[in-house]
C-alpha positions in Angstrom: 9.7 -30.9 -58.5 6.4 -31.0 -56.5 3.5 -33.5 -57.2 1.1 -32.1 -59.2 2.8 -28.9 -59.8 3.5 -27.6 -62.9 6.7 -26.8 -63.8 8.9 -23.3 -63.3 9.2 -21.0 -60.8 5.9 -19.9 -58.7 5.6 -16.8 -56.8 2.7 -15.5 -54.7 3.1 -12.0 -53.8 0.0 -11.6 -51.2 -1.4 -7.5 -50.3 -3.1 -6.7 -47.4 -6.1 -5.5 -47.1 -6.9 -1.4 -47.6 -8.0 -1.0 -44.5 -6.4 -3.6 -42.4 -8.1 -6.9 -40.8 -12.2 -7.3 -40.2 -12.5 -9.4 -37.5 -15.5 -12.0 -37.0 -18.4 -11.2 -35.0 -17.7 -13.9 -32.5 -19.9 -12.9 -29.8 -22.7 -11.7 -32.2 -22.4 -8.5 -30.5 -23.8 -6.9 -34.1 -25.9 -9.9 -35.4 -29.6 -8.3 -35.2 -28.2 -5.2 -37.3 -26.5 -7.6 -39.9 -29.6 -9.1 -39.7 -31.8 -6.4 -40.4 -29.6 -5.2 -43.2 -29.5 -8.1 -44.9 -33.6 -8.8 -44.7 -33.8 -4.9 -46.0 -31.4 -5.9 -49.2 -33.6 -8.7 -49.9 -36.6 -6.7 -50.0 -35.2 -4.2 -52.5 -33.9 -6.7 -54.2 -30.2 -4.8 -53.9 -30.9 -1.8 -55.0 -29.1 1.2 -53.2 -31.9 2.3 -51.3 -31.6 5.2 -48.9 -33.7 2.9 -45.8 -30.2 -0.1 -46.4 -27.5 2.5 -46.3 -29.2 3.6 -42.9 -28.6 0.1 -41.5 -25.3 -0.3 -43.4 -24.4 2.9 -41.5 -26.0 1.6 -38.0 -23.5 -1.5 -38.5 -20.7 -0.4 -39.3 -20.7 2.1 -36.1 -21.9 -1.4 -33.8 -18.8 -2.4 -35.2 -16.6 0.2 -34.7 -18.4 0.5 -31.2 -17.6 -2.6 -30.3 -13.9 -2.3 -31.5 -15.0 -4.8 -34.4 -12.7 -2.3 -36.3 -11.0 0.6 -36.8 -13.1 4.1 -35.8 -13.3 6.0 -38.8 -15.4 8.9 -40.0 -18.3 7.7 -42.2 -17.4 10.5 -44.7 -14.4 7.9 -45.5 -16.4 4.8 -45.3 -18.8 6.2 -47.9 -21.9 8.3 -46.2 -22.5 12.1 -46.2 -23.1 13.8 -43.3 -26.0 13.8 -41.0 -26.1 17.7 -41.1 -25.5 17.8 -45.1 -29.1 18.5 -46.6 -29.3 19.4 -50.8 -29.6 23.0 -51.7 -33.1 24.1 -52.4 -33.2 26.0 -55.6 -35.9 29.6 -55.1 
């Protein structure tokens, strides 16, 4: 028995993450964006405004860019389409 362990049999099963690791900016290669992004947040006081996804967008392709993570089509990482506009009704 372990000090300060409570009795029984204790199992930790850990999962990894969906979308494997996300590796530290190290080098600050993508700061200024984060930066940005976080400053535009603040100012909408975290609403999902359409001006934040833009920068979300812009970093998460610095990182991808900059092999930060996996490339991956921004249709999977939550974005439409640059070309998809809504229908207009006549």
């Amino acid at each position: 028995m372990s000090f300060g362990r409570p009795p029984g049999q204790l199992t930790f099963n850990p999962t990894p993450p969906e979308r494997g690791s996300f590796p530290l900016d190290h080098d600050g290669e993508c700061q200024p964006v984060m930066k940005d992004y976080l400053t535009c947040l603040k100012k909408v006081r975290g609403n999902n405004d359409p001006e934040c996804r833009l920068l979300a967008k812009a970093y998460l392709k610095c990182r991808m860019d900059h092999n930060l993570m996996a490339k991956d089509s921004f249709r999977n990482l939550g974005f439409q389409d640059k070309d998809a506009k809504p229908t207009e009704k006549s």
